[in-house]
N, C-alpha and C positions, 0 to 999 in steps of 0.2 A: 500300458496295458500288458496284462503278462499271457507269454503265448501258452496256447495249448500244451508244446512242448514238455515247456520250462515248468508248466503245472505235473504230468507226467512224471517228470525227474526229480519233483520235489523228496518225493519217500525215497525216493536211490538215495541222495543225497544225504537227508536226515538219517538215514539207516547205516551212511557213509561216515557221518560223523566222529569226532576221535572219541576210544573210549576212556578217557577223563576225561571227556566232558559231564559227568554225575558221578565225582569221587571224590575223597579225600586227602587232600595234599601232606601227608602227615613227613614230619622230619624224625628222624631217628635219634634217640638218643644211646649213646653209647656212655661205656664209664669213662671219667674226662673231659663229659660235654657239657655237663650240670650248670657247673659255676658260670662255664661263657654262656650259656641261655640264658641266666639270669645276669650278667654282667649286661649282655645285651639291653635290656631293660631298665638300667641304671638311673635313676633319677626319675622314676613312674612309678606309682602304684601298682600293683597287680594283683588276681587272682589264681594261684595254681591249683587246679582241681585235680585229682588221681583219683583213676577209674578206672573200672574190666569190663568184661563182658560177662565174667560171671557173678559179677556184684548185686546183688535182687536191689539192697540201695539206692545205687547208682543211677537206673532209672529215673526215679521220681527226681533225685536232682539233676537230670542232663533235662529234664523237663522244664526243672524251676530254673535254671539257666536258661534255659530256650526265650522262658517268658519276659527273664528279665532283661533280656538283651531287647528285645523289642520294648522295654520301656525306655531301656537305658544304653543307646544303640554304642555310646562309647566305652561302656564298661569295661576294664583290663583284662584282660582273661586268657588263660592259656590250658588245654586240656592233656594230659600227660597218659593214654590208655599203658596201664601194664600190661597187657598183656603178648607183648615181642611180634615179633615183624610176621610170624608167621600167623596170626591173625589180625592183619591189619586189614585185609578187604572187608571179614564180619567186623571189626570196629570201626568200620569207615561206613557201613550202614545202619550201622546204628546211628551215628553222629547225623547223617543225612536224614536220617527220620524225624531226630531232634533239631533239628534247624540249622547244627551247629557246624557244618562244615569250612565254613569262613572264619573259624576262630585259628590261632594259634593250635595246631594240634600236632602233639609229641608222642612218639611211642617208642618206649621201650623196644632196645635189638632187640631184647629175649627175656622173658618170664623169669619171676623173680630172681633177677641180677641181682647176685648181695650186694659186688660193689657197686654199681651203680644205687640202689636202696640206701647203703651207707653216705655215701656222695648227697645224695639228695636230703639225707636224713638220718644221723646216725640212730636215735631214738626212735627210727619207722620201723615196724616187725615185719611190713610188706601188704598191711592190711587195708583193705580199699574198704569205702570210698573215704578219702581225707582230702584235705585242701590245706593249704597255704595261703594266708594275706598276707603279700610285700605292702612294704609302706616305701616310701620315695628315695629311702638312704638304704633300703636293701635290710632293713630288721621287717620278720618274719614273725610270724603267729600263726599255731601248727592247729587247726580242728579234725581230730580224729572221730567218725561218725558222718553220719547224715549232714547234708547244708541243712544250717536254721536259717528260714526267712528273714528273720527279725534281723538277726546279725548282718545278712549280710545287706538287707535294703540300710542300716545305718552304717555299712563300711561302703558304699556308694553316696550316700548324702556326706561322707565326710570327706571326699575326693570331687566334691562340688563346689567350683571356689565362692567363699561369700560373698553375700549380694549386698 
């Protein structure tokens, strides 16, 4: 039975709590880091999404992410915010709004880093929202715009081993 006390101290305590406990563990990407985060990954599938805060896009897909991870709770996925360390509390509530703070989540040291953009993509102008599909040997395919559904519910069924 729990004392009167220990009821009392409850709210101290929760109030005491650390403040990550409701944030986003994001890793920084700096120029140089590119290739090891994805070497890391070497032999997996993956998703890389790139996204801002000021992307009106971006939205509706951290959304359709959101959904589809609750269909598809092991789907690859890595989110990349550009927009530099010095908005990473507002980008880490956004993420928390969208479900998504338990993903892999990168950010950018600092707003349009060319090298690091070059690094990641010599062909990227810095334009959000785009993503990346790795495939298992580390060959890529760049979609610039919106996520389509369609695409990416069949780049999930095709990372399902045959039954």
């Amino acid at each position: 039975m729990i004392s009167r006390r220990a009821c009392l101290a409850l709210p101290l305590l929760l109030a005491a709590a650390p403040a990550g406990a409701h944030h986003v563990q994001f890793e920084v990407l700096r120029p140089g880091d590119f290739a090891a985060r994805v070497a890391a990954r070497s032999g997996k599938a993956f998703l890389l999404v790139l996204w801002s805060l000021a992307c009106e896009p971006c939205r509706p897909d951290l959304e359709l992410l959101r959904e589809l991870r609750r269909r598809h709770p092991a789907m690859p996925l890595a989110l990349l915010s550009t927009d530099g360390v010095a908005l990473q509390e507002a980008a880490g509530k956004v993420l928390l709004a969208h479900g998504l703070e338990h993903e892999a989540n990168w950010i950018m040291v600092n707003r349009n880093n060319r090298a690091l953009r070059e690094e990641i993509d010599p062909a990227w102008d810095g334009a959000v929202p785009r993503a990346y599909f790795y495939d298992a040997s580390g060959r890529r395919e760049a979609l610039a715009g919106p996520l389509d559904r369609r695409r990416l519910e069949a780049w999930l069924a095709s990372l399902e081993p045959a039954a």
